[in-house]
N, C-alpha and C positions, 0 to 999 in steps of 0.2 A: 365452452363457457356459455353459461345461461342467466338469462335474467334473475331469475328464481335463486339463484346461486348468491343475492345480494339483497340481505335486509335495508329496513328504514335507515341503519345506521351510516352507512355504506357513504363514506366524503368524495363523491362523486357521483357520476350517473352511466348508465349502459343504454347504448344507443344501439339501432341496428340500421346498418349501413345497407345502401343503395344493391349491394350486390348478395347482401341475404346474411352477412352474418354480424355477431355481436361484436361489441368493442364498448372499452370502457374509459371514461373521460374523469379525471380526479378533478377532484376541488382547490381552487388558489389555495397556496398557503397563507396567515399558519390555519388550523382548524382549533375548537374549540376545545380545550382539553379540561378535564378532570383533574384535581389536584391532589390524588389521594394522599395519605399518612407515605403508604408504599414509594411512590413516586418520587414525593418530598426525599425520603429519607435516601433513597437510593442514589439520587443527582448530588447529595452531601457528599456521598462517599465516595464519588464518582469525581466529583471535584477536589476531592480530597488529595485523591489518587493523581491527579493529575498536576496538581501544587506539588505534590513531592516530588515524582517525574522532573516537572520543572527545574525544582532546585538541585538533585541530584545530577542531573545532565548538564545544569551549567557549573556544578563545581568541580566535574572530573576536570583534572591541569589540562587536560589539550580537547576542550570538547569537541571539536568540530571531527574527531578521531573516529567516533560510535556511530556519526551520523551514517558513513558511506554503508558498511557493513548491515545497518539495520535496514537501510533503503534496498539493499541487495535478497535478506532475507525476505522482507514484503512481495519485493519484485516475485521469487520462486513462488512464495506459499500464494499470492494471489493470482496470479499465474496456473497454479496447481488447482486450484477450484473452478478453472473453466478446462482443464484437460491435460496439460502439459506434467512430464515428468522429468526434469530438469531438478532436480536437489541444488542446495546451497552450496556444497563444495565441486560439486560439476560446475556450476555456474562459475566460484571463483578458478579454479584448475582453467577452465577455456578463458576465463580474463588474461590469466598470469603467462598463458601457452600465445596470445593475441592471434589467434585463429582468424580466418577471416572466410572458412570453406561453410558460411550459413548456408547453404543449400543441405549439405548433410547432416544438419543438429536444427531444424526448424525448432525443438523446443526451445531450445537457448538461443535462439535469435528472437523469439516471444518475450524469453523474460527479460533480454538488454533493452527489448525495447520498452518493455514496462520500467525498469532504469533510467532510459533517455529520457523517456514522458514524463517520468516522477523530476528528474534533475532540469526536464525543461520548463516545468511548471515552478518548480522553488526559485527558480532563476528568474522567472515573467512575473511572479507576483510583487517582486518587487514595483516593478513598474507599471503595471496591467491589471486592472481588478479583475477577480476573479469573475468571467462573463462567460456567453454562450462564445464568443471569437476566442476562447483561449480552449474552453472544453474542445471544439473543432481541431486547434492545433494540437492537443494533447490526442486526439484520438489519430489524427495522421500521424503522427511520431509511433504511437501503440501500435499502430498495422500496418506500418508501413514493411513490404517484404515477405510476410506471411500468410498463412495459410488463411484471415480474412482480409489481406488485401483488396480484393474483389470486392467484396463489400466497403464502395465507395469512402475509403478514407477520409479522415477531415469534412465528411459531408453528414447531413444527417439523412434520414432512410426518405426515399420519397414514394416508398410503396409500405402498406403492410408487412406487422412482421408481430410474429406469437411466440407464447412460450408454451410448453409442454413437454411430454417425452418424446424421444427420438421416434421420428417419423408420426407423430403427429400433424394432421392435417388443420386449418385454421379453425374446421367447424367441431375437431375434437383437443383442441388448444385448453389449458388448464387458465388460462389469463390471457387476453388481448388486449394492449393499449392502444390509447387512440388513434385512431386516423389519421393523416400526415394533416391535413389543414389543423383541425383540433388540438395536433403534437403543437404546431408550433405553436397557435396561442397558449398551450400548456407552459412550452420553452419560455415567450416568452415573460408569462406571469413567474416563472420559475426565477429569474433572472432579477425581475423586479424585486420579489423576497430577495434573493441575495445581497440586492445593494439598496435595501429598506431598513430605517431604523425599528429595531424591535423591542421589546420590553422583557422575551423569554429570554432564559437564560444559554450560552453559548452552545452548550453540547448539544441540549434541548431542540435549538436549532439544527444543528446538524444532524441528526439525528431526522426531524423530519424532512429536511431538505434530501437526504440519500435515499426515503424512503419515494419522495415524488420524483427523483430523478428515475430510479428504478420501475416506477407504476409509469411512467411518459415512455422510457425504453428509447429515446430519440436515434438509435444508431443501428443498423443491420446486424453489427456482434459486436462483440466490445462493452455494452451497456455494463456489468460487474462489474470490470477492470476501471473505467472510469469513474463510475461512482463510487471506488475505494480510493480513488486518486483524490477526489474531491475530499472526502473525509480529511486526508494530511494536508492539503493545500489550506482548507477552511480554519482548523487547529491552527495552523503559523497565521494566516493573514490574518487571522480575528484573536489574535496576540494571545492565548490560550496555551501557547509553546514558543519554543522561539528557536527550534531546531526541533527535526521531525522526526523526533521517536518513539511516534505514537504509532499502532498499525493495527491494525484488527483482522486482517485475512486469516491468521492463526485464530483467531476466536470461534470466525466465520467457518473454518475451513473444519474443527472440531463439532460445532455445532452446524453444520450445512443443513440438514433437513429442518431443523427448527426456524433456522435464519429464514428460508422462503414460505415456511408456512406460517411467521407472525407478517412479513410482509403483505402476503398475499389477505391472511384477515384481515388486515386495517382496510384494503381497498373492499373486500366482501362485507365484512359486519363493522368498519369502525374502530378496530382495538387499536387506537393507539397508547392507550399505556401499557399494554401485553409489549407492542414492540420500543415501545421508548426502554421499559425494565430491562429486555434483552438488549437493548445497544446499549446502555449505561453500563449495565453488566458486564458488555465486552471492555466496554471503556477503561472499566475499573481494572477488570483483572490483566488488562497488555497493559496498563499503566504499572502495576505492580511486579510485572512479570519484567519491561524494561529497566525498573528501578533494580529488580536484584540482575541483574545483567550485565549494568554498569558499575555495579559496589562488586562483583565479582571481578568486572575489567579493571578497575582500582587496587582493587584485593593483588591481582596478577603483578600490578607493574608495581608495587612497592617491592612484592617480591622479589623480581627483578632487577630492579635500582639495587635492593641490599645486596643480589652474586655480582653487579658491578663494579660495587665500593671499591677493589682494589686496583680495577686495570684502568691503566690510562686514557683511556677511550671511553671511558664510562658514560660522557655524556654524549656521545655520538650512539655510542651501543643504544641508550636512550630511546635516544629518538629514531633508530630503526625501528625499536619494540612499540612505539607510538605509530608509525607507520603501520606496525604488523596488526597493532589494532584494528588499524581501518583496511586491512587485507591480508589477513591470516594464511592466502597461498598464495605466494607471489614468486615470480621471478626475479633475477637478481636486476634485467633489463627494463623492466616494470617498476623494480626500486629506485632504480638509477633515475628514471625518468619524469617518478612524483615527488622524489625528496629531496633530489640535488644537493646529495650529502658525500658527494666524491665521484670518482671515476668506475669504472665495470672491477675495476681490482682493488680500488676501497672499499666497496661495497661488500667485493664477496670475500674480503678480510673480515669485515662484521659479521656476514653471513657464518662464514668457516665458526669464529668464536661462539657466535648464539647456537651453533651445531653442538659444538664440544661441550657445550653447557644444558645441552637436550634440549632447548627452548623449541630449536626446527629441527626439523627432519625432512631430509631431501627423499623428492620421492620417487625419481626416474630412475636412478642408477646409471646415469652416464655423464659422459664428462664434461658435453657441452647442451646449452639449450635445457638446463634443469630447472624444477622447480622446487620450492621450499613449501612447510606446513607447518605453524605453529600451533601445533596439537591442545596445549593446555587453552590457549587464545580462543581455539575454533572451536570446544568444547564446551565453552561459556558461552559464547554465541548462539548454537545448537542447542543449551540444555532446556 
């Protein structure tokens, strides 16, 4: 990274430090923005999207059903864009299996913890504004046990640290953010936007708040996981949703090479409306992509209700498939444990029935310790 590398435009400045090399220092939020036609029109439909979102997530009957499953898919696919190859039905099979041998599946002990982090965070905002003390406990949760444990958990970095490609050196680093003293008065002007009245509009906000979190880099690794954490945290607290079925690492994760080179222009030339259009963009299309997710999870369980109509159990059968909603492979001892809808042999009465009717399909082939798949369920979730 070089001076030369950064126009007039450029909402910050590059300093060169005491030991010879560069580093670059961003501008408080918010910065000055342009309001083109483009812009305008894009944040409509971006909030458009995001209203209906809304409304459809709280009329499915048992919303709170879609939440766990779509926290679960974010958990993988963000996950998946720092390295991990952990898919979404490995991840639920080791739920359903309650594994406990992390040392041999470090990828899926990555992504539970992006899980934990994501559910410890929906949990604390209630109480807790969203500050630098909750980003820190969400980042000890996220590393905790893994392969960046070492990299001071829950702490922020107190040395340099760069981006680039592998094996890159600091003076051939594609971006350096600031300096630990610098980071944290970065942190905490960072902070202060967060908990400032503002006049732009919500997404608008976040939007560039993930972009300064991302250009500060405040953590040794983990910096992407967190600032997608931020994103669904920011959505709920700043009443934009009210259940978090927003998620953008599918967006991110299709577009990965664009996603770092509008971030990285706004710190070199200033483009923030190149990168507001591409996060609005994401915004829109996971908002529309969640909305048919959930009119196809509706679509399923009418279905379902109507092969019940005749048995007497129908409303128990129910609300297992409510269950199965929110964990499409599960065990019958995983069921027994979140739904407290009978004994190990009510359950897998219901089990047996929803089998005989194709809904599950058992996948071990033995007689004890099995698990179930709700193949139509998990196909909607996946598509």
């Amino acid at each position: 990274m070089k001076p030369t590398d950064f126009n007039h435009e450029a909402p910050g400045k590059v300093i060169k430090t005491l030991t010879g090399y560069y580093a670059y220092i961003p501008n408080p939020l918010p910065p000055t923005l342009t309001w083109s036609n483009r812009l305008i029109s894009q944040l409509a439909t971006a909030e458009r999207s995001m209203a209906r979102l809304e409304e459809v997530g709280c009329s499915f009957p048992v919303p709170h059903v879609v939440v766990r499953p779509f926290i679960r898919k974010e958990a993988v696919l963000s996950s998946q864009i720092e390295g991990t190859q952990t898919t979404f039905q490995e991840l639920l099979t080791y739920e359903a299996r309650q594994l406990s041998l992390f040392e041999t599946m470090p990828d899926r002990h990555e992504v539970l913890n992006y899980v934990k982090a994501l559910d410890y965070g929906l949990a604390r905002i209630k109480d807790l504004p969203i500050s630098l003390r909750l980003i820190r406990e969400l980042h000890a949760i996220l590393m905790k046990g893994v392969r960046g444990e070492l990299m001071t958990p829950g702490e922020v970095r107190r040395s340099q640290n760069w981006i680039g490609r592998p094996g890159a050196s600091l003076t051939q680093a594609r971006f350096v953010p600031p300096p630990v003293k610098e980071m944290q008065d970065n942190l905490s002007d960072l902070e202060k936007y967060i908990h400032s009245e503002s006049d732009l509009p919500v997404l608008i906000r976040i939007g560039l708040i993930h972009y300064q979190f991302e250009a500060i880099h405040p953590f040794l690794d983990g910096n992407g996981r967190i600032g997608r954490l931020l994103i669904t945290l920011l959505l709920i607290s700043w009443d934009v949703l009210s259940q978090p079925l927003l998620y953008l690492s599918l967006f991110i994760e299709k577009n990965r090479t664009e996603y770092y080179d509008r971030l990285l222009a706004v710190s070199l030339q200033g483009k923030w409306e190149e990168w507001l259009l591409f996060f609005l963009d994401g915004v829109q299309e996971q908002a529309e992509d969640a909305v048919v997710k959930i009119q196809n999870l509706q679509a399923l369980r009418l279905k379902y209700q109507e092969m019940f109509l005749k048995d007497r159990s129908r409303e128990k059968l129910l609300q297992v498939v409510d269950y199965l909603m929110s964990t499409p492979i599960s065990s019958i001892v995983q069921a027994q444990e979140v739904t407290g809808l009978g004994s190990f042999s009510t359950l897998q009465r219901y089990f047996d029935k929803l089998e005989a009717l194709g809904i599950l399909e058992e996948l071990t082939g033995k007689s004890r310790n099995r698990v179930y798949r709700a193949n139509e369920i998990l196909a909607v979730l996946e598509g």
